[in-house]
N, CA and C atoms as a LAMMPS dump frame, in Angstrom:
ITEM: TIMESTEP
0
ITEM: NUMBER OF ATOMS
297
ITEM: BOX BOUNDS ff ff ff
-5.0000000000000000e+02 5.0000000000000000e+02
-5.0000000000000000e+02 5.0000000000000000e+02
-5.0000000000000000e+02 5.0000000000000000e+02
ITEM: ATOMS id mol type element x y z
1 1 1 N -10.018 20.164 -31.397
2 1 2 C -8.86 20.417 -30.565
3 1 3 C -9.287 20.395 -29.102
4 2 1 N -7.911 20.033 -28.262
5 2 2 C -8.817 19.584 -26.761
6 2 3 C -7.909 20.544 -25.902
7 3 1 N -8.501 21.056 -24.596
8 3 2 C -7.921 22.527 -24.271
9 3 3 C -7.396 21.65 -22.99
10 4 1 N -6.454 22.181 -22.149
11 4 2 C -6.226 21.781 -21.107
12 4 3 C -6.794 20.683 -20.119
13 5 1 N -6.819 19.385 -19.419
14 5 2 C -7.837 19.028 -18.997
15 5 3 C -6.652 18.827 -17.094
16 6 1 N -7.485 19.068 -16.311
17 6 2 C -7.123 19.216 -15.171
18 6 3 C -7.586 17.48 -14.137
19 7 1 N -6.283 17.123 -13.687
20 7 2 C -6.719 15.785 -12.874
21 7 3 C -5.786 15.844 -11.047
22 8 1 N -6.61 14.95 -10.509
23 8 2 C -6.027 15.146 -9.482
24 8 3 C -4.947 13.678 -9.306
25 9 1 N -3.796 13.763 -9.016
26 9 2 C -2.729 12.424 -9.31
27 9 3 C -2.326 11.708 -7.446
28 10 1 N -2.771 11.068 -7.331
29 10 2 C -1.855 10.961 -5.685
30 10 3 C -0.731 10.839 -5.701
31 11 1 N -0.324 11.145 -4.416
32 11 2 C 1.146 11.426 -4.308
33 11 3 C 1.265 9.87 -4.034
34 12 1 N 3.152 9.51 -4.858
35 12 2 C 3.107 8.263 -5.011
36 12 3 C 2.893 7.232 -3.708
37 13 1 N 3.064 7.738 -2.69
38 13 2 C 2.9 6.911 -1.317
39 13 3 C 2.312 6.706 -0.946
40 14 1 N 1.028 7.519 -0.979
41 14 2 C -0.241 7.033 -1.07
42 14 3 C -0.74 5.907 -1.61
43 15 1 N -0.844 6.231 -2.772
44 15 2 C -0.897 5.325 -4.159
45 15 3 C 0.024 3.992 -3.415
46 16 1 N 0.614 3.439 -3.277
47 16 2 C 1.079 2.706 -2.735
48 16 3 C 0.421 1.919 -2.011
49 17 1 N 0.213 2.512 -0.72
50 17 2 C -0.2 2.066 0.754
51 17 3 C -2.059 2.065 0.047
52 18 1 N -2.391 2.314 -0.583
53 18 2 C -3.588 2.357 -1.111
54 18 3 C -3.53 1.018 -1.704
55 19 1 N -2.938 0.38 -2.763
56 19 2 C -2.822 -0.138 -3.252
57 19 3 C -2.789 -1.682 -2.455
58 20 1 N -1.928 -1.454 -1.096
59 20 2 C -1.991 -2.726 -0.136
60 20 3 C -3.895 -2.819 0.874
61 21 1 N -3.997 -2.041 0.776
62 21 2 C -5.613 -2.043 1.232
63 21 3 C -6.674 -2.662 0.047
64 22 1 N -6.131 -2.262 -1.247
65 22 2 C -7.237 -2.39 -2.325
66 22 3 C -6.931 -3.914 -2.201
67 23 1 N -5.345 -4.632 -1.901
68 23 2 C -4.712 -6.348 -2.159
69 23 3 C -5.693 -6.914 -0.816
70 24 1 N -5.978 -6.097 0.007
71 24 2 C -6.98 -7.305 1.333
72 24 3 C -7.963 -7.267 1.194
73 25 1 N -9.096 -6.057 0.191
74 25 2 C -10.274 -5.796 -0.162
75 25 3 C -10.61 -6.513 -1.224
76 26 1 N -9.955 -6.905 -2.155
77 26 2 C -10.16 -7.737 -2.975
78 26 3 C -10.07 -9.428 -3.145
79 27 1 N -9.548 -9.519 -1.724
80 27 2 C -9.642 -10.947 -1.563
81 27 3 C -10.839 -11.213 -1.192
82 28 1 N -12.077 -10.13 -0.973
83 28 2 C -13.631 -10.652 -0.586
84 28 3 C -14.398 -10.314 -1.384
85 29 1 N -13.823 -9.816 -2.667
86 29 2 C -14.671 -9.699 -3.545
87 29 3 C -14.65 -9.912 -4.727
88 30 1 N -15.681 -9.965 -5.599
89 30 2 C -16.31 -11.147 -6.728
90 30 3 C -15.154 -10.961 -7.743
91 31 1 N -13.907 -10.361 -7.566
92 31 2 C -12.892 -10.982 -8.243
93 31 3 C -11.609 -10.505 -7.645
94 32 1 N -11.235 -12.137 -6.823
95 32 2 C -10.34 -12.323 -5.892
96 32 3 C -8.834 -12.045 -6.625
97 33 1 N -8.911 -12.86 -7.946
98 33 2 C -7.562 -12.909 -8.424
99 33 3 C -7.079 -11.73 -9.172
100 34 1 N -7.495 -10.559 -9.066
101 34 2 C -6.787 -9.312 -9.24
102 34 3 C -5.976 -8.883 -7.892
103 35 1 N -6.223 -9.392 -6.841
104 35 2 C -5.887 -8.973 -5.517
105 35 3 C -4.127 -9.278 -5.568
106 36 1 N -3.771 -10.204 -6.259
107 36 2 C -1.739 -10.589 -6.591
108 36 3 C -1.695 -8.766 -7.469
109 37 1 N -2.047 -8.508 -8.505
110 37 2 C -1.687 -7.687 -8.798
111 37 3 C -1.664 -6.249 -7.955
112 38 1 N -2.672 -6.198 -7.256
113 38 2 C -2.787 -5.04 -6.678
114 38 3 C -1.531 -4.803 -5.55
115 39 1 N -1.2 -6.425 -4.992
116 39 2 C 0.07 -6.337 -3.542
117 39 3 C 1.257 -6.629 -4.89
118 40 1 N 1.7 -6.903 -6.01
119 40 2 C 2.44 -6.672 -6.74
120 40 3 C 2.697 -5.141 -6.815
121 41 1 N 1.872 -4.476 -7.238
122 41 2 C 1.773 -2.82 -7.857
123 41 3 C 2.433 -2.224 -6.332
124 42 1 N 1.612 -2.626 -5.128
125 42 2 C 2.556 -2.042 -4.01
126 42 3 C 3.735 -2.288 -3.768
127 43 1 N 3.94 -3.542 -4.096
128 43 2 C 5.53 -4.251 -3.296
129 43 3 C 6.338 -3.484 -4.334
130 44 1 N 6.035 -3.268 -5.895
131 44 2 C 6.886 -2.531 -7.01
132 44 3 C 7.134 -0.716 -6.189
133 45 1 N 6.207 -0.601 -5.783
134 45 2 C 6.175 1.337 -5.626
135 45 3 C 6.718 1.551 -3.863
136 46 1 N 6.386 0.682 -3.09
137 46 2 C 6.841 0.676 -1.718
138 46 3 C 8.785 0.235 -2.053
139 47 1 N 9.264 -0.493 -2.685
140 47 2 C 10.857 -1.004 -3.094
141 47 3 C 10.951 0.662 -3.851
142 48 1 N 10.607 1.144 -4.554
143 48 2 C 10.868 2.225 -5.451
144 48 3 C 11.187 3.448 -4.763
145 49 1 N 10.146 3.94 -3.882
146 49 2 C 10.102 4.841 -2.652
147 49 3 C 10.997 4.767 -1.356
148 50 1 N 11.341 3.026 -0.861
149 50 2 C 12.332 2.981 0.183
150 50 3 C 13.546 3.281 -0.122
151 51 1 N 13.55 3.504 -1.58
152 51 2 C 15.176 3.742 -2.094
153 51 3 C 15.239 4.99 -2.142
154 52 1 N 14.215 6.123 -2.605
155 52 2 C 14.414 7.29 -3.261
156 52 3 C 13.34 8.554 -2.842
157 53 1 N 12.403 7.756 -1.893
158 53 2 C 11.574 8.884 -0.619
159 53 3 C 10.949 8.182 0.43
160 54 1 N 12.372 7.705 1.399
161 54 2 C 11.83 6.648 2.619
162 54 3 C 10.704 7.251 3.394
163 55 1 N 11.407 9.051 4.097
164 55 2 C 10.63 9.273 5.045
165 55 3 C 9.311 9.674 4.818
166 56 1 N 8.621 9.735 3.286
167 56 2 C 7.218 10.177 2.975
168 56 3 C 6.786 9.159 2.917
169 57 1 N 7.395 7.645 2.415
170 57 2 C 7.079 6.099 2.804
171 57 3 C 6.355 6.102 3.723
172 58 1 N 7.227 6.298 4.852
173 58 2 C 7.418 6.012 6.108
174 58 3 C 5.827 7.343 7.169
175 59 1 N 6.319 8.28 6.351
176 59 2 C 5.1 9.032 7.215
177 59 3 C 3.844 8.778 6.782
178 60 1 N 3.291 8.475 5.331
179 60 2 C 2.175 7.453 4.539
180 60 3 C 1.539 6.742 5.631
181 61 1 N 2.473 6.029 5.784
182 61 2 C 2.342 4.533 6.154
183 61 3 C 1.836 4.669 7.575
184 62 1 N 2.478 5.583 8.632
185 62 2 C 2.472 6.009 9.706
186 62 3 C 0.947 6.708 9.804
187 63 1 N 0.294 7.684 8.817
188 63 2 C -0.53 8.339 8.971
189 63 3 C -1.572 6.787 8.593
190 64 1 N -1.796 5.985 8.202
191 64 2 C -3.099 5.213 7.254
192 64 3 C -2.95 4.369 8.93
193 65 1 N -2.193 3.94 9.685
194 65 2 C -1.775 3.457 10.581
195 65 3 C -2.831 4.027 11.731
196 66 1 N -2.697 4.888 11.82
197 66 2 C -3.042 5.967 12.851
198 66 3 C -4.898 6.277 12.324
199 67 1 N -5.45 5.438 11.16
200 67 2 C -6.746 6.035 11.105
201 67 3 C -8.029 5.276 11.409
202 68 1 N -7.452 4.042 12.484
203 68 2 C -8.566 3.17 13.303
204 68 3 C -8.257 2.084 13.113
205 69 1 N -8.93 1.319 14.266
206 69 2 C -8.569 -0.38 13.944
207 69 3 C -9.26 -0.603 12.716
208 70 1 N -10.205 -0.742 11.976
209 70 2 C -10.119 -1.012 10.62
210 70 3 C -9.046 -0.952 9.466
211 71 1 N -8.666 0.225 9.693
212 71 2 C -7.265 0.401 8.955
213 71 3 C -6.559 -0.358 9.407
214 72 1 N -6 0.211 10.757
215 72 2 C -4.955 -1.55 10.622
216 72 3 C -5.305 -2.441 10.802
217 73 1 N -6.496 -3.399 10.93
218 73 2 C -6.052 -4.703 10.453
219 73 3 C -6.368 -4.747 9.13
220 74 1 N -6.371 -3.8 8.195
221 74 2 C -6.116 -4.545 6.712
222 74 3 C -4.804 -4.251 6.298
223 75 1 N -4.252 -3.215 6.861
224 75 2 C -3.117 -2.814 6.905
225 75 3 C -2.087 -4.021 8.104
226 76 1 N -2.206 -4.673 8.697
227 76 2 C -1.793 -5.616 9.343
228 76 3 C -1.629 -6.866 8.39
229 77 1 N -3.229 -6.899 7.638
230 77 2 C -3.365 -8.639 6.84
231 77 3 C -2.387 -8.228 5.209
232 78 1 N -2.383 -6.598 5.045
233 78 2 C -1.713 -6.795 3.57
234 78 3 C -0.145 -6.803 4.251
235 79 1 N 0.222 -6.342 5.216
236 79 2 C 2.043 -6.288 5.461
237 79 3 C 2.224 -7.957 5.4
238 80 1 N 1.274 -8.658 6.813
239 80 2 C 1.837 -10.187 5.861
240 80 3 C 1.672 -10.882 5.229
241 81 1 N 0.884 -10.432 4.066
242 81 2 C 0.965 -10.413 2.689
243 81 3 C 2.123 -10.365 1.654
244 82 1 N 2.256 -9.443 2.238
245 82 2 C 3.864 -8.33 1.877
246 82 3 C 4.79 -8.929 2.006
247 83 1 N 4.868 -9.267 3.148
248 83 2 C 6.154 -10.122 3.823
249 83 3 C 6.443 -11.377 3.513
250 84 1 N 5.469 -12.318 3.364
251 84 2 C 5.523 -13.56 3.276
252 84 3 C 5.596 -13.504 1.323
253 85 1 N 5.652 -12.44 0.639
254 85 2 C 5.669 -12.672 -0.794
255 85 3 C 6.878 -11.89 -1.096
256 86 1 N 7.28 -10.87 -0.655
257 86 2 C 7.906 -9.672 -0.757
258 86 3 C 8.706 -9.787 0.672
259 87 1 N 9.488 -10.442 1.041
260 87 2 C 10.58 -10.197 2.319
261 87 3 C 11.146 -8.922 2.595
262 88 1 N 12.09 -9.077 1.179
263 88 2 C 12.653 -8.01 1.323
264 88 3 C 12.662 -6.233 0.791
265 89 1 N 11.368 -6.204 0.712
266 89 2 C 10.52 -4.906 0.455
267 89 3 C 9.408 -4.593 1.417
268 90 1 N 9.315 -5.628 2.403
269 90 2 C 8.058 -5.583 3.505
270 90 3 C 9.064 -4.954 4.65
271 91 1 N 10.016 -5.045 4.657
272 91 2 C 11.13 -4.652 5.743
273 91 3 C 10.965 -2.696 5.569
274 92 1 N 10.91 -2.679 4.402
275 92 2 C 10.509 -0.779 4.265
276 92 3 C 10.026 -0.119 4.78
277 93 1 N 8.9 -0.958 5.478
278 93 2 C 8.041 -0.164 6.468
279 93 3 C 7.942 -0.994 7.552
280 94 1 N 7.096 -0.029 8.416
281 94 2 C 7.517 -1.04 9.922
282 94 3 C 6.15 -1.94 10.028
283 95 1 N 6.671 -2.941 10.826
284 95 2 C 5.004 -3.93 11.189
285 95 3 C 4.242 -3.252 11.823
286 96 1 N 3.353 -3.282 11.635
287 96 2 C 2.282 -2.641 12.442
288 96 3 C 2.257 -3.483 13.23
289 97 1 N 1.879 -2.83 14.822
290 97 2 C 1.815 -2.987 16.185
291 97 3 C 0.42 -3.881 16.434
292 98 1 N 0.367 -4.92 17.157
293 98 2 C -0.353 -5.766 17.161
294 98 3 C -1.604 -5.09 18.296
295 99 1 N -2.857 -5.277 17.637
296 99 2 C -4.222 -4.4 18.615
297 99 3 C -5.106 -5.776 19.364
């Protein structure tokens, strides 16, 4: 018998905006073609969240934004990612500001 087991879950917006970092990190590494699924899994949970928890979307997105130019430009290369696959679910969040 198995007793309680304790995990830590991210909050879904995270998980998300995580998910568009893991889609530009994986285009340089030794297996590129998981990288559609990973900006799939976001474009599914970023459409899910703009409907039903914009402003934690929106503050996510705002905080990963705010944590150095490294962050955004992968966060820059997955939005037009996003955009150019996902139009109308890349509109959810705002473009990041050009550095």
């Amino acid at each position: 018998m198995y007793g309680p087991i304790i995990v830590n879950v991210p909050r879904p917006e995270r998980y998300a905006l995580a998910k568009l970092i893991v889609y530009v990190e994986r285009l340089a590494s030794p297996q590129p073609e998981k990288a559609d699924k990973d900006l799939l899994q976001a474009a599914s949970l970023i459409d899910y969240l703009s409907q039903n928890q914009a402003d934690k979307l929106q503050e996510g997105w705002e905080d990963l934004l705010a944590r150095g130019p490294g962050w955004r430009q992968r966060a820059s290369q997955a939005y037009a990612a996003l955009r150019k696959r996902h139009p109308d679910i890349a509109c959810a969040i705002a473009a990041p500001a050009s550095t």
